[in-house]
C-alpha positions as CSV (number, residue, x, y, z in Angstrom):
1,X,0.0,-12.0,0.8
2,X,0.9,-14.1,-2.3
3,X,-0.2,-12.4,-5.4
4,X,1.2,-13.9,-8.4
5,X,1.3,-12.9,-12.4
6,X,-0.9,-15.6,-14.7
7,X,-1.0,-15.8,-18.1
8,X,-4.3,-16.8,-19.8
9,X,-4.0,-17.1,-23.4
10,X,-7.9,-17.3,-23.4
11,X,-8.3,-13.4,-23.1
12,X,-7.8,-10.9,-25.8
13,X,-4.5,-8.9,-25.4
14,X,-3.3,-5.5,-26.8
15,X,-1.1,-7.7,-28.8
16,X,-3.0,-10.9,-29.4
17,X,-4.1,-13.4,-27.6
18,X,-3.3,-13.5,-24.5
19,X,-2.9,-11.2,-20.8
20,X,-1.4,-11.3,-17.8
21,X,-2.9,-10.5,-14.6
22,X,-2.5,-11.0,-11.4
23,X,-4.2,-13.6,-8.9
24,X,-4.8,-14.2,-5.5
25,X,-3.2,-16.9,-4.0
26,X,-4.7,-18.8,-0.9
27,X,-1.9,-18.3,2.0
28,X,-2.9,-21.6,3.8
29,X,-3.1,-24.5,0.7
30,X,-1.0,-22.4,-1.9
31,X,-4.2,-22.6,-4.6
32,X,-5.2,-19.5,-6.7
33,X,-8.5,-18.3,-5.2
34,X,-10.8,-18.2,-8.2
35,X,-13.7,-16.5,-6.6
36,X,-13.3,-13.2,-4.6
37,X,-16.9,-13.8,-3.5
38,X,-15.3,-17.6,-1.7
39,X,-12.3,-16.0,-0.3
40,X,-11.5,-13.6,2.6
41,X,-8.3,-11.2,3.4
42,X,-7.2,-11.7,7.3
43,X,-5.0,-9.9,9.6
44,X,-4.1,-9.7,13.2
45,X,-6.3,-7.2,15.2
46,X,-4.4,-4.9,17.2
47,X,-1.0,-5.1,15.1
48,X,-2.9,-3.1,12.6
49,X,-2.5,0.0,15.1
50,X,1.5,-0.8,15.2
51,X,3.5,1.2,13.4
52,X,4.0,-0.3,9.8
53,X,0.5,-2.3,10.7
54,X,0.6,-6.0,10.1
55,X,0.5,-8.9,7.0
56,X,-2.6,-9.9,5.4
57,X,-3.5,-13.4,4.8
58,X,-5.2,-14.2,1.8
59,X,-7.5,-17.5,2.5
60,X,-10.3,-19.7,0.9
61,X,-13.1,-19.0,3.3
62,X,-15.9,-21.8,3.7
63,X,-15.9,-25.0,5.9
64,X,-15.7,-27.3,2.3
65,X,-11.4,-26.3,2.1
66,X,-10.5,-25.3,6.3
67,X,-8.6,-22.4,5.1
68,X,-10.0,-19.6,7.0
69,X,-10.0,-21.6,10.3
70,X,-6.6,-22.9,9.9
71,X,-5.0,-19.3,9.9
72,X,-7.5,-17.9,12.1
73,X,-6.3,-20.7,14.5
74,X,-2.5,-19.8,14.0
75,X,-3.0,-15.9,15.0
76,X,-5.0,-17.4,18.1
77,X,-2.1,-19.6,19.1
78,X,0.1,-16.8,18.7
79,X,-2.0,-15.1,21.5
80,X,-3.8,-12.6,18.4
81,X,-6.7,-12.1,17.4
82,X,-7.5,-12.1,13.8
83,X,-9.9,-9.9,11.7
84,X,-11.2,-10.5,8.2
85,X,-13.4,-8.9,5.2
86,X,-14.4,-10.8,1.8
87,X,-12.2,-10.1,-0.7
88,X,-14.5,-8.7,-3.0
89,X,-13.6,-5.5,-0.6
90,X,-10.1,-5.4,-1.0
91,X,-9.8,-3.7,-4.1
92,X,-11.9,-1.4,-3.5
93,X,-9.8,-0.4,-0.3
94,X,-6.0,-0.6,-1.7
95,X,-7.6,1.7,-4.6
96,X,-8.9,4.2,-1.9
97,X,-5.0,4.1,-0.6
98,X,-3.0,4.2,-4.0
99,X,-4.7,7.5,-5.1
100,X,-4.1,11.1,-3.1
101,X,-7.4,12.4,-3.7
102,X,-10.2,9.7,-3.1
103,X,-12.5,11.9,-4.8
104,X,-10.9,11.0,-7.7
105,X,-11.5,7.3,-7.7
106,X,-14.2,5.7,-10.0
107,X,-15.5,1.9,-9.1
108,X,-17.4,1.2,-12.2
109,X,-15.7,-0.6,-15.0
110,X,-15.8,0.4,-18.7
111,X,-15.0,-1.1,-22.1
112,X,-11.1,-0.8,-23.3
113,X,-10.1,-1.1,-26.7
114,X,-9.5,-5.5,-27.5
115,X,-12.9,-5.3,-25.8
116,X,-11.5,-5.9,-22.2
117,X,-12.7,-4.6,-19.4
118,X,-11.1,-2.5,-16.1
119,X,-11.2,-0.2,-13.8
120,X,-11.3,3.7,-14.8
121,X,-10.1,6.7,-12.9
């Protein structure tokens, strides 16, 4: 699952202008996915079970770039059968797994100071 660090010089930093972030990056064409709404996260059912589960595959999804089908394809041909979810859920879900209590997760998004926004606990 390629996730890469970008700077954007664009976006007000805590020390200028300027942040890094990180990006997904579409496992099949190697092009940042810009959209979390056009992309999806896949895996192989079944290996997910397996002990130490299995990789997940960010794609483009939509007919317009083949993405989606072309790694759904390759986990059939491997005899698998692959599973996905937008990736607008993914976040939400890693959060839910890097936090002991899930009580104590908050989805909303507030106002930091440099006037960007994130995620609050």
């Amino acid at each position: 699952m390629p996730i890469r660090m970008v700077f954007d010089k664009t976006l007000p930093g805590l020390f200028g202008q300027g942040v890094s972030s990180p990006v997904f990056v579409c496992d099949a064409c190697g092009e940042r996915v810009e959209n979390a709404r056009m992309g999806a996260y896949v895996w192989a059912r079944g290996r997910d079970a397996e002990p130490g589960g299995t990789d997940v595959l960010i794609v483009h999804k939509g007919r317009e770039r083949g993405c989606h089908r072309a790694v759904e394809a390759a986990l059939e041909a491997e005899g698998l059968q692959a599973s996905w979810e937008e990736l607008t859920h993914f976040p939400m879900y890693l959060a839910r797994n890097m936090v002991p209590d899930t009580a104590d997760v908050r989805y909303d998004v507030v106002e930091r100071p440099g006037g960007s926004s994130g995620a609050r606990r």
